[in-house]
Every structure is written in structure tokens, then in C-alpha cells.
C-alpha positions as CSV (number, residue, x, y, z in Angstrom):
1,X,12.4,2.8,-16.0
2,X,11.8,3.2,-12.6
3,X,14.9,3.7,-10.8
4,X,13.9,3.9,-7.3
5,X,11.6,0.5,-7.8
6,X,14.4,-1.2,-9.0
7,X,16.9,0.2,-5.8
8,X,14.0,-0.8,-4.3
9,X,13.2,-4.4,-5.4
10,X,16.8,-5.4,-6.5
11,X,19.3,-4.6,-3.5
12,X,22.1,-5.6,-5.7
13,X,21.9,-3.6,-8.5
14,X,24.3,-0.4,-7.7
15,X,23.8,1.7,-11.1
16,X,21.4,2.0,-13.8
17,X,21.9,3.3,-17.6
18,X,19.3,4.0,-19.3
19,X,19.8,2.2,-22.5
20,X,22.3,-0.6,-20.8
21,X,19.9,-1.3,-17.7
22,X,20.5,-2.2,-14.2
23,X,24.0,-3.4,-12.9
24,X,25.9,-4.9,-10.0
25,X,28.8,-3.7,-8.3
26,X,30.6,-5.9,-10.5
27,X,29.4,-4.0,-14.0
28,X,27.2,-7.6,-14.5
29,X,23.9,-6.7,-15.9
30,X,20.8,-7.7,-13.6
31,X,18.0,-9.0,-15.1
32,X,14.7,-7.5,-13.7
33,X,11.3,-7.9,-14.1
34,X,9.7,-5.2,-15.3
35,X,6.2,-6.2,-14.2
36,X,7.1,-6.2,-10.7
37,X,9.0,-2.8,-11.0
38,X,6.2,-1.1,-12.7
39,X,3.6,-3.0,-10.0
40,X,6.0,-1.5,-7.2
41,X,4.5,1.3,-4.9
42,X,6.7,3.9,-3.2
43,X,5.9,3.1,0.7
44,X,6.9,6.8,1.3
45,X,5.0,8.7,-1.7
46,X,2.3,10.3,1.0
47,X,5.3,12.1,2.6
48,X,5.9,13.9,-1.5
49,X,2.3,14.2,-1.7
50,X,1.4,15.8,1.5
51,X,4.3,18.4,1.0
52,X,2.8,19.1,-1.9
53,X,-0.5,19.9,-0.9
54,X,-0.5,21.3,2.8
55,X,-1.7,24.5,3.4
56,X,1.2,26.9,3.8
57,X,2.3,27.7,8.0
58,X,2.2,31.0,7.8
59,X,-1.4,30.8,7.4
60,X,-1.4,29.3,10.6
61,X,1.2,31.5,12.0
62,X,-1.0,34.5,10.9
63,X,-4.3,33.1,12.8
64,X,-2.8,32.9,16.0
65,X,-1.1,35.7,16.0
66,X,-4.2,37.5,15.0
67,X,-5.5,35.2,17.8
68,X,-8.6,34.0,14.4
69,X,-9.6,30.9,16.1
70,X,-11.2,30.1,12.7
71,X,-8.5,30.6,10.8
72,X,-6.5,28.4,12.9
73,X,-9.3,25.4,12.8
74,X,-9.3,25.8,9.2
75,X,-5.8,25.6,8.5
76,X,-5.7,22.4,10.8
77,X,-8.5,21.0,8.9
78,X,-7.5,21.7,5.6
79,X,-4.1,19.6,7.2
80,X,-6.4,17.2,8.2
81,X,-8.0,16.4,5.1
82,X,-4.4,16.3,3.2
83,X,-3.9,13.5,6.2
84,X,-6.9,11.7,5.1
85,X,-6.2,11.6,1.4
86,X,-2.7,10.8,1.6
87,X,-2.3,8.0,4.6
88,X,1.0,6.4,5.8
């Protein structure tokens, strides 16, 4: 189960088990529906996905202190192109 669709979807449900399911603050079970949980897209999963595949700084770091305008431009576009495929 999707735990942070259902936080997501359900702003009552306060704890999940695994084999009981989503609850309130009150221990009531909530029922859910799963289509729309596994339907659900994290608004924020470009930020986890860019981390993921930027370039490392010190690349960066490296070309200017090297002053290696290419390397610089390449790092930048390489950050560029992580932009492109992983848009807010």
C-alpha cells in the first residue's frame, strides 16, 4: 500500500498497519479506494528524481576553479537536461 497516497488523498487517516489498513485518530478503520491511491501521483517526485540524477557540484566546482569553461557548460547542461526530463 501506498502510504504517502493515502496521507495524501485521506487527510483523516493518522496511521496505517499493514495488514489492518488505514485508521483515524480514533483507531476507526477508513475505508479507501485503492484505485484512486494506486492512480495517485506524488506532486513532488521530480525533486527525488532530480537528486538522483544531477551531475555531482564538484564537477562544477572543479571547472571553475580550473577556470574549463566547457566543463562548466557541460555540467550546466547535463543539469539542464535532468530539468527537462523531470519537470515540476
Amino acid at each position: 500500500m501506498n502510504h504517502k497516497a493515502v496521507y495524501a488523498l485521506y487527510s483523516n487517516v493518522v496511521w496505517i498497519d499493514e495488514t489492518l489498513g488505514p485508521h483515524d485518530k480514533d483507531g476507526n478503520k477508513v475505508t479507501i479506494d485503492m484505485s484512486a491511491v494506486n492512480a495517485w501521483v506524488d506532486p513532488k517526485a521530480y525533486i527525488e528524481n532530480r537528486r538522483a540524477e544531477y551531475p555531482s557540484f564538484i564537477d562544477y566546482l572543479d571547472g571553475v576553479v580550473k577556470g574549463d569553461q566547457a566543463q562548466i557548460d557541460k555540467c550546466i547542461a547535463d543539469c539542464n537536461a535532468v530539468k527537462a526530463k523531470y519537470p515540476m
